[in-house]
One Martini backbone bead per residue (centre of mass of N, CA, C, O) as a GRO file, in nm:
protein
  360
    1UNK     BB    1   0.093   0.035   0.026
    2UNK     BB    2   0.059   0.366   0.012
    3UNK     BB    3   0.246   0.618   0.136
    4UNK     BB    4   0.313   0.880   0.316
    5UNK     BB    5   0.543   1.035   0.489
    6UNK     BB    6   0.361   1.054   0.761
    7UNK     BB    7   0.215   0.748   0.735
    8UNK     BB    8  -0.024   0.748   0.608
    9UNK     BB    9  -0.305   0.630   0.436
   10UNK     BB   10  -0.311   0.632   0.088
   11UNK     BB   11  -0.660   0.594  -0.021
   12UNK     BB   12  -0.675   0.750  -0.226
   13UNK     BB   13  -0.980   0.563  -0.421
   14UNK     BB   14  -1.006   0.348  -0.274
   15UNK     BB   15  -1.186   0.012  -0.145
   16UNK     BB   16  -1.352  -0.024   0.124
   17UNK     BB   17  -1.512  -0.284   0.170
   18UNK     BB   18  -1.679  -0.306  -0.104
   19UNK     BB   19  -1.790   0.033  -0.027
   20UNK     BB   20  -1.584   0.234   0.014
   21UNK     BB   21  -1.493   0.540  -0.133
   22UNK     BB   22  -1.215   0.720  -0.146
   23UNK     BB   23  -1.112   1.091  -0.175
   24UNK     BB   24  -1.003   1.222   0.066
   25UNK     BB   25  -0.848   1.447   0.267
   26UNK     BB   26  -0.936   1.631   0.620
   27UNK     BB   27  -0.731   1.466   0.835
   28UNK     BB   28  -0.463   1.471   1.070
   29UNK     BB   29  -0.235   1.265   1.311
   30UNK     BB   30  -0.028   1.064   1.483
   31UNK     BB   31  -0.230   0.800   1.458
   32UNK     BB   32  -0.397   0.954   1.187
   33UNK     BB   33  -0.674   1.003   0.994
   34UNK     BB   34  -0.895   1.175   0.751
   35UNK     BB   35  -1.183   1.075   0.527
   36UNK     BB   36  -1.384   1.128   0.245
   37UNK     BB   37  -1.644   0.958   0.134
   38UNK     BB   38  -1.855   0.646   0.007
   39UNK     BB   39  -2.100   0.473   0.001
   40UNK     BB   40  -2.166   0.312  -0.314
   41UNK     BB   41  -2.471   0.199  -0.241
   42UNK     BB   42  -2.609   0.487  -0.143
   43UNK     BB   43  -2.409   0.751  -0.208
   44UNK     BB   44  -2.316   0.824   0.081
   45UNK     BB   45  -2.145   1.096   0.274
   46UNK     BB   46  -1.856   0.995   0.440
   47UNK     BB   47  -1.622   0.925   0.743
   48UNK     BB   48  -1.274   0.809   0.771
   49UNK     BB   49  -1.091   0.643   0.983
   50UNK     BB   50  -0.701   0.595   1.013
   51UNK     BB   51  -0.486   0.392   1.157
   52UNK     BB   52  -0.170   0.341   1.208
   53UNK     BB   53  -0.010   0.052   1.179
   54UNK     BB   54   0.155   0.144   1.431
   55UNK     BB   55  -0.104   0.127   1.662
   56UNK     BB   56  -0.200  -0.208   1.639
   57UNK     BB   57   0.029  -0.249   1.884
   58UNK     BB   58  -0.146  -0.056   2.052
   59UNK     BB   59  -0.418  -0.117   2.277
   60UNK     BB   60  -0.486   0.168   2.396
   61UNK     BB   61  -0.533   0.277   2.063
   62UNK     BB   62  -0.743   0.068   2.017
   63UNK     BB   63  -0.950   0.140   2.255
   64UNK     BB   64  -0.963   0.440   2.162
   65UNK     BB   65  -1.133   0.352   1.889
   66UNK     BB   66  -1.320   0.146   2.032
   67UNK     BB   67  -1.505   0.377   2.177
   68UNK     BB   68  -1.573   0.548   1.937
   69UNK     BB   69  -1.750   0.320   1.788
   70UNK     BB   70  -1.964   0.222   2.025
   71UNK     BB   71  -2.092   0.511   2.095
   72UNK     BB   72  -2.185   0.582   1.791
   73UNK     BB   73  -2.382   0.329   1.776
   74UNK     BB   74  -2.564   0.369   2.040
   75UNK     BB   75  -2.607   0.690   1.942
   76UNK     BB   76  -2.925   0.850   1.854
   77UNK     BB   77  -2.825   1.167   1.757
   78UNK     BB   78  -2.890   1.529   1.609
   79UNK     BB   79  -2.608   1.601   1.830
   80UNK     BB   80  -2.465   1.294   1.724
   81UNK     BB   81  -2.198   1.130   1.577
   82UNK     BB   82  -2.220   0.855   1.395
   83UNK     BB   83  -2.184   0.494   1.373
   84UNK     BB   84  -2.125   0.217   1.122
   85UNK     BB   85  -1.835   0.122   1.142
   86UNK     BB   86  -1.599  -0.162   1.169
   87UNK     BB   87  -1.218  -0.219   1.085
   88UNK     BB   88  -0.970  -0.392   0.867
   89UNK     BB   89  -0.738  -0.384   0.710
   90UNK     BB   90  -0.485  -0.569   0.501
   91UNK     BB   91  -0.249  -0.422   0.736
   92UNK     BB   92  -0.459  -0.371   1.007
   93UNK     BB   93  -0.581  -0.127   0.978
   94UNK     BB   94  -0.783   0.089   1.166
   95UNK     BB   95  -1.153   0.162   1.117
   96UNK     BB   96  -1.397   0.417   1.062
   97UNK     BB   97  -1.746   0.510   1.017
   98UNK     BB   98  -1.862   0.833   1.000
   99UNK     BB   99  -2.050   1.106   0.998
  100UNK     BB  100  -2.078   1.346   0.793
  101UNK     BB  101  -1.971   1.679   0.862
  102UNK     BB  102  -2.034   1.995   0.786
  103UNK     BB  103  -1.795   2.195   0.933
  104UNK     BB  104  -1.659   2.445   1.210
  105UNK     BB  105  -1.535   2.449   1.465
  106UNK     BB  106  -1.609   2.614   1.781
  107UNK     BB  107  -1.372   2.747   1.842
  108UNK     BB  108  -1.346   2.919   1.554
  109UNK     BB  109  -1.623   3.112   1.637
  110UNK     BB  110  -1.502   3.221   1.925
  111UNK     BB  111  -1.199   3.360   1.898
  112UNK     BB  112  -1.331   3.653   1.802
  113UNK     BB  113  -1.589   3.655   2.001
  114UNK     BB  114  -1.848   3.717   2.163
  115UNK     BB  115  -2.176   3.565   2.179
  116UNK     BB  116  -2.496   3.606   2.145
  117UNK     BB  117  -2.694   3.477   2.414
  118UNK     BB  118  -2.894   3.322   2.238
  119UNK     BB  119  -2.732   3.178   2.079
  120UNK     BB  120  -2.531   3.018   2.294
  121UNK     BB  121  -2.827   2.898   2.417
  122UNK     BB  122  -2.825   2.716   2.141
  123UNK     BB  123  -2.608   2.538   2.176
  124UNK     BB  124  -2.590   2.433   2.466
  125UNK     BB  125  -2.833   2.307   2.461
  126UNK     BB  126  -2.746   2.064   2.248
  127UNK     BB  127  -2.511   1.977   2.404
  128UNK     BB  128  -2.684   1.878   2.609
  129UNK     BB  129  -2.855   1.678   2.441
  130UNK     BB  130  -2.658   1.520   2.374
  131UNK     BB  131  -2.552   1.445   2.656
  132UNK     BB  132  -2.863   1.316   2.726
  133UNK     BB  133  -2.782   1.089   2.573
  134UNK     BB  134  -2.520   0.948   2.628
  135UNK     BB  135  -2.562   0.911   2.922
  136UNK     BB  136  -2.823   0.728   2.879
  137UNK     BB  137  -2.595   0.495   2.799
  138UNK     BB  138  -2.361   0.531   3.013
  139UNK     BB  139  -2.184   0.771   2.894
  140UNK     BB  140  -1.846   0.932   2.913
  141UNK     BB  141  -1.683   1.137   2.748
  142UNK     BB  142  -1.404   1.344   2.859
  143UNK     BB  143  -1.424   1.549   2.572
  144UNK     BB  144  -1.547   1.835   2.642
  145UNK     BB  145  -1.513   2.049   2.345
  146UNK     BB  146  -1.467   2.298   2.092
  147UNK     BB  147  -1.318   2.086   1.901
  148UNK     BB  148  -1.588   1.859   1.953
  149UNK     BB  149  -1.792   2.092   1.784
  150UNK     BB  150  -1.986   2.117   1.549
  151UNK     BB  151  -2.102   2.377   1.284
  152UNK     BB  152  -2.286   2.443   1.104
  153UNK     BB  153  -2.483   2.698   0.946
  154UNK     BB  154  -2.728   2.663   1.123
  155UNK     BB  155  -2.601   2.572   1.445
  156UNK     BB  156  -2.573   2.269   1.440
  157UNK     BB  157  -2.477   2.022   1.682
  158UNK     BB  158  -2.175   1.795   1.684
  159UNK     BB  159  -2.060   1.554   1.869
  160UNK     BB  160  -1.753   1.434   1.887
  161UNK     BB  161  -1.534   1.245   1.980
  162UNK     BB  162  -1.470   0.911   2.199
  163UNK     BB  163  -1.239   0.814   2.294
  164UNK     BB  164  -1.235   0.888   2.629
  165UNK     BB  165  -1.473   0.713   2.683
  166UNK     BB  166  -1.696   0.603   2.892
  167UNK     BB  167  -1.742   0.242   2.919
  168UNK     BB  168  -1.874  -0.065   2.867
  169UNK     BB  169  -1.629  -0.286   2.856
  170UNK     BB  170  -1.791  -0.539   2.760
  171UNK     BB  171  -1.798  -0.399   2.442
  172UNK     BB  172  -1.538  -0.493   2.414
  173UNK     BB  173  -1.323  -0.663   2.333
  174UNK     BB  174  -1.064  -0.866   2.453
  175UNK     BB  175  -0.791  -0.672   2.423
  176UNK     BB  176  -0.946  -0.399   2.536
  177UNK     BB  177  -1.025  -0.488   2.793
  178UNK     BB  178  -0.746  -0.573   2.921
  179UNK     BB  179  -0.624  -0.308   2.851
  180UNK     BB  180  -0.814  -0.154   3.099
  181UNK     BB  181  -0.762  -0.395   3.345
  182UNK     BB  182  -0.435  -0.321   3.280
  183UNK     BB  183  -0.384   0.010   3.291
  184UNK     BB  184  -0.327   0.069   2.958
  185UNK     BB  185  -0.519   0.274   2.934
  186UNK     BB  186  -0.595   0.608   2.879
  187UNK     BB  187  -0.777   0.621   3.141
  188UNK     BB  188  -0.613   0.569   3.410
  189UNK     BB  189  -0.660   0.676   3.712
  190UNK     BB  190  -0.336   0.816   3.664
  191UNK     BB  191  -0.448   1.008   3.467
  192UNK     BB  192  -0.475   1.285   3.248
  193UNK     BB  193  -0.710   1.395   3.044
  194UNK     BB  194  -0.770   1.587   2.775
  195UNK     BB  195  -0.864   1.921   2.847
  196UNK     BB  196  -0.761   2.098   3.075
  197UNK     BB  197  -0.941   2.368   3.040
  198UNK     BB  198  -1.238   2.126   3.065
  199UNK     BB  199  -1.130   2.007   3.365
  200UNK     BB  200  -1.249   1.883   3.594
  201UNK     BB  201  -1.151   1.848   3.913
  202UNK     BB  202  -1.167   1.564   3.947
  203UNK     BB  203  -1.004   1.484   3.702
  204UNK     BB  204  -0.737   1.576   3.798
  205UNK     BB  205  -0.747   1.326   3.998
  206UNK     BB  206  -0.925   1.129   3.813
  207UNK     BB  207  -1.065   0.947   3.565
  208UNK     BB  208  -1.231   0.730   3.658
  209UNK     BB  209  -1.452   0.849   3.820
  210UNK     BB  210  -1.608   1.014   3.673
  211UNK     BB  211  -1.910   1.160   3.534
  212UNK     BB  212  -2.175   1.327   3.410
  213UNK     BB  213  -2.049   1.621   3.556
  214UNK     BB  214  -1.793   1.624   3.370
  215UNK     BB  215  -1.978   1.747   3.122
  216UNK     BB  216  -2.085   1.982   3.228
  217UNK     BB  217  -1.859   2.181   3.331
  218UNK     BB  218  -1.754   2.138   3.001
  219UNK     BB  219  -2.003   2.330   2.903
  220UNK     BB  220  -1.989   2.549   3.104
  221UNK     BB  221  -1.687   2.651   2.983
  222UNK     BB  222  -1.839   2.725   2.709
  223UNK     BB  223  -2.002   2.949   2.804
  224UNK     BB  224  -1.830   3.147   2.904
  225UNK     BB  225  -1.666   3.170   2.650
  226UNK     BB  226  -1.911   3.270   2.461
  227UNK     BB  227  -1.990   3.509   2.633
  228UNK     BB  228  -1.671   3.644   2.722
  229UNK     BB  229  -1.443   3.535   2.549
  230UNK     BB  230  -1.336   3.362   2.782
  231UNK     BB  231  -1.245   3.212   3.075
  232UNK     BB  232  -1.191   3.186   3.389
  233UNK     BB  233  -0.888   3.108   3.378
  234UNK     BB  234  -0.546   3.177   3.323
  235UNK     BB  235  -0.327   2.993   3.375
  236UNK     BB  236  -0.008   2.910   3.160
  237UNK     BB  237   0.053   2.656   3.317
  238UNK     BB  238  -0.010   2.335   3.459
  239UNK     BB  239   0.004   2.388   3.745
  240UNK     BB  240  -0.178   2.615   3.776
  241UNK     BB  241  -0.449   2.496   3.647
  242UNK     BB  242  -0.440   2.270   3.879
  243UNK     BB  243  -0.476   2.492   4.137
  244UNK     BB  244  -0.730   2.630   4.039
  245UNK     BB  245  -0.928   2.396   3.998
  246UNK     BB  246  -0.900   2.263   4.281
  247UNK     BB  247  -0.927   2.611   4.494
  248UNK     BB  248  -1.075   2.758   4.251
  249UNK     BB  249  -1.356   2.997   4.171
  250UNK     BB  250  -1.516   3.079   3.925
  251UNK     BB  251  -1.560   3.351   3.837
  252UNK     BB  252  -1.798   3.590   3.782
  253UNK     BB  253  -1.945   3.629   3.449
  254UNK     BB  254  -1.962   3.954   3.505
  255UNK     BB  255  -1.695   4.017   3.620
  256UNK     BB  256  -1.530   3.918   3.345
  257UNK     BB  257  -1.765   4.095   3.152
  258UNK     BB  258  -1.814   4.361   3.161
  259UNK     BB  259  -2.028   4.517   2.932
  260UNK     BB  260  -2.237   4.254   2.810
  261UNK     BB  261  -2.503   4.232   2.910
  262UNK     BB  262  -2.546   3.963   3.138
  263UNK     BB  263  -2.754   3.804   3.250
  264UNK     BB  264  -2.853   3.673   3.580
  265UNK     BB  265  -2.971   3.372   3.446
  266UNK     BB  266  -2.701   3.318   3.307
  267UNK     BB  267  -2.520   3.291   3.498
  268UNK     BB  268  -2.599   3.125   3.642
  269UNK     BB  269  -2.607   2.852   3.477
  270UNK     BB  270  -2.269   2.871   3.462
  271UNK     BB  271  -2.207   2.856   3.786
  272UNK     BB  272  -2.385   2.557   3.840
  273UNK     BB  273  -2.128   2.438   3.589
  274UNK     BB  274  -1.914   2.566   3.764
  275UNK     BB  275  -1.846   2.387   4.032
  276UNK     BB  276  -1.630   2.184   4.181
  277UNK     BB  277  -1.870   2.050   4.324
  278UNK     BB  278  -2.059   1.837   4.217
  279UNK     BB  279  -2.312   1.831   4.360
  280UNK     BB  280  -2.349   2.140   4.267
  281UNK     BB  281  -2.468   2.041   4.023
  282UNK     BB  282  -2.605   1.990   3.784
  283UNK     BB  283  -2.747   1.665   3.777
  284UNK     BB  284  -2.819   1.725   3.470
  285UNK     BB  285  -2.904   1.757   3.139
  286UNK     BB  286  -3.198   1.827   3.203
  287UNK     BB  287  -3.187   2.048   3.357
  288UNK     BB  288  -3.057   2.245   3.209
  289UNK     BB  289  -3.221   2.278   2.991
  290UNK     BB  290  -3.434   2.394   3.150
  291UNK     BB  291  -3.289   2.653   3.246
  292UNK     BB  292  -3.264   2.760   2.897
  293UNK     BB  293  -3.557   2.766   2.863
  294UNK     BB  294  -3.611   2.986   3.066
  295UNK     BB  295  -3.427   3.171   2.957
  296UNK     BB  296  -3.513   3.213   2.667
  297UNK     BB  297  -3.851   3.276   2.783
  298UNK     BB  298  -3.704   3.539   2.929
  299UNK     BB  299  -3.631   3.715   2.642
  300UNK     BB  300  -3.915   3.667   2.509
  301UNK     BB  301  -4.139   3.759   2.759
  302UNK     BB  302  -4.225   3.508   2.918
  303UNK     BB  303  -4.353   3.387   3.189
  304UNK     BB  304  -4.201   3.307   3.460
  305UNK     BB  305  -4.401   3.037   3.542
  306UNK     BB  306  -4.169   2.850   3.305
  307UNK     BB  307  -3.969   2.870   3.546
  308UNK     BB  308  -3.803   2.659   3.654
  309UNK     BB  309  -3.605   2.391   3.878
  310UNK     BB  310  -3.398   2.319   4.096
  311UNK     BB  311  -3.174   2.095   4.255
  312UNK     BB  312  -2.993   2.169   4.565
  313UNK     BB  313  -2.756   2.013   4.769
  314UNK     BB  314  -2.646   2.207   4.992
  315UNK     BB  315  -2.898   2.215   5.160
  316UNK     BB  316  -3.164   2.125   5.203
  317UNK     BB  317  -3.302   1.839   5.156
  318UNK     BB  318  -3.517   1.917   4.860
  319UNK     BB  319  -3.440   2.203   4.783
  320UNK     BB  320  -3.605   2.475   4.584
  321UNK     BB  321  -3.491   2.654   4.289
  322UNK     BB  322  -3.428   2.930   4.107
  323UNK     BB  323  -3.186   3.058   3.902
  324UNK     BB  324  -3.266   3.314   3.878
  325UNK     BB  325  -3.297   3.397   4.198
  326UNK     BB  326  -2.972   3.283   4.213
  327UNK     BB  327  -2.800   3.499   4.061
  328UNK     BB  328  -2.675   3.708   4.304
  329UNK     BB  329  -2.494   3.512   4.412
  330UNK     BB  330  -2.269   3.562   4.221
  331UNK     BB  331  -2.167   3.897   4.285
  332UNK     BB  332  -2.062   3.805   4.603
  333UNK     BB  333  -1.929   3.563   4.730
  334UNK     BB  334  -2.003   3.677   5.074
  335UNK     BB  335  -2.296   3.587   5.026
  336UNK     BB  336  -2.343   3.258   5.051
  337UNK     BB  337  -2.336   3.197   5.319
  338UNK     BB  338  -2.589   3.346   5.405
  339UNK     BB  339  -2.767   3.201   5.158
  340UNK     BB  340  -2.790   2.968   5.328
  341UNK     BB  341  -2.894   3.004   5.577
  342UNK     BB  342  -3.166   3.159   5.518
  343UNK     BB  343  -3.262   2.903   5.430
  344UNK     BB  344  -3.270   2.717   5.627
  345UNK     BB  345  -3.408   2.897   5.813
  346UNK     BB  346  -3.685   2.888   5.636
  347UNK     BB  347  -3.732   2.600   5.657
  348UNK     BB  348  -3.763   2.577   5.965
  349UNK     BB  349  -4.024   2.807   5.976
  350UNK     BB  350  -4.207   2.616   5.780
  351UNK     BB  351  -4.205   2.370   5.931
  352UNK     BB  352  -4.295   2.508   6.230
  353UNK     BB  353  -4.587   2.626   6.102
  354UNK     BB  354  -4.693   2.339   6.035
  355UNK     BB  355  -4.715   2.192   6.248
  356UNK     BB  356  -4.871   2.380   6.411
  357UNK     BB  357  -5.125   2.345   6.237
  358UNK     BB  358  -5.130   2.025   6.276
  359UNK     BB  359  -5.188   2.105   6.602
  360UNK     BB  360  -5.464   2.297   6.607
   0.00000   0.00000   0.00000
């Protein structure tokens, strides 16, 4: 088989499993390359990927290669790129056929400038739902960032790239399956993936461990950074980024961007979104989308009492509160312990005339 200089399989022309014809390259990394194709039986265009061949004898790259193929099949939503096929060439290079989307990554649409508030929470919206798909199969991206979400002309968001997926191991090979349970995989949970940028604070102490608010998380600071045009934390080297996520909580998101008219609404949204403390945020993809709902539904002038509730767990157990509500908690710091204790006194206050009305 002809290759490229940088080991890439030139496989431009040529017929992949007696149904894909591959037309061009349309990007490359490390590990392998990605063809425009088509299935020749459907007329329908694909995107190939294709493993170098140094890869095949790295487990632990065949493990991530095949955790990709496993989410993108078993997730079926118009806002996660499905996989349809998987498999090995005849010098044994592993292949993966997925949904081709013309588009281009979020990261290039925020680097010039934030986002309008309304376009920002469909994005997000669509990013969570996109993420209430995955979660309900029990899988765990753990590499949610703006490089792994397209958007076409429409502004349609397809969540890309599984490969960091935490998967159920059971659906592996059994090659692969062995290399996860013998800590060969690039999972381990002494190893630290993803992009530092977007990872929870748990993911910094080790990956095995986080779930599926670890994926809210980086979500939360997409939203910042949409809104902002900046992140939350500056620390320009690894130590300080691991430092900062670790210890300090991010900045409130009008504190970090003054003059961009950014609702009190929209901001709590993104406060209990990148909260460290795993717990303290919403507890589902599904809650989101509720609080951006009425976030937007705020915005068109639509009635308050459509503006859903969310469970927060630092207060007393089962209280509800809207997000509105809890908007100015984030404009200063020193006022959350007060709130945290006046909630506590008026559920106690309100417990306590209820008692009161059911003894008289």
């Amino acid at each position: 088989m002809v290759r490229s200089d940088n080991g890439a399989p030139a496989l431009i022309g040529s017929l992949i499993s007696e149904r894909y014809r591959v037309h061009e390259l349309i990007g490359q990394g490390g590990m392998g390359a990605v063809y425009r194709g088509e299935q020749v039986h459907l007329r329908k265009q694909v995107a190939i990927k294709v493993l170098h061949p140094s890869a095949r004898n790295l487990p632990q790259i065949v493990a991530r290669f095949e955790r990709e193929a496993i989410a993108g099949a078993h997730i079926q939503h118009p806002n996660v790129v499905s996989a349809s096929d998987f498999g090995q060439l005849a010098d044994r290079s592993h292949f993966l056929v997925l949904e081709y989307v013309e588009g281009a990554p979020l990261q290039d649409v925020i680097a010039s400038a934030p986002l309008p508030a309304r376009r920002a929470l469909h994005i997000a919206r669509q990013i969570a739902s996109a993420l209430e798909a995955v979660h309900a199969k029990g899988i765990v991206h753990r590499d949610v960032k703006p490089q792994n979400i397209l958007l076409d002309a429409r502004d349609q968001v397809k969540l890309i790239d599984f490969g960091l997926a935490k998967v159920n191991v059971e659906l592996l090979s059994t090659e692969s399956r062995e290399a996860t349970r013998k800590g060969q995989d690039l999972t381990a949970a002494d190893q630290v993936l993803g992009t530092l940028r977007y990872l929870a604070p748990e993911a910094v102490r080790g990956m095995d461990a986080v779930d599926a608010r670890a994926d809210l998380y980086a979500l939360g600071i997409i939203l910042y950074e949409m809104l902002s045009g900046r992140g939350p934390f500056d620390a320009s080297d690894g130590q300080s980024s691991f430092r900062q996520r670790l210890l300090e909580d991010a900045p409130p998101l009008r504190q970090r961007a003054p003059g961009l008219g950014i609702r009190p609404d929209v901001e709590a949204i993104v406060m209990w979104l990148v909260q460290r403390d795993p717990i303290q945020r919403y507890p589902t993809a599904t809650s989101v989308i509720a609080a951006i709902d009425a976030a937007i539904a705020a915005m068109e002038g639509a009635p308050r009492e459509l503006e859903p509730t969310v469970t927060m767990h630092h207060g007393a157990p089962g209280h509800q509160t809207s997000a509105t509500s809890l908007a100015s908690r984030w404009t200063s710091p020193a006022m959350r312990p007060w709130l945290i204790a006046s909630i506590v006194v008026s559920l106690l206050l309100s417990v306590a005339l209820l008692i009161a009305i059911l003894l008289s």
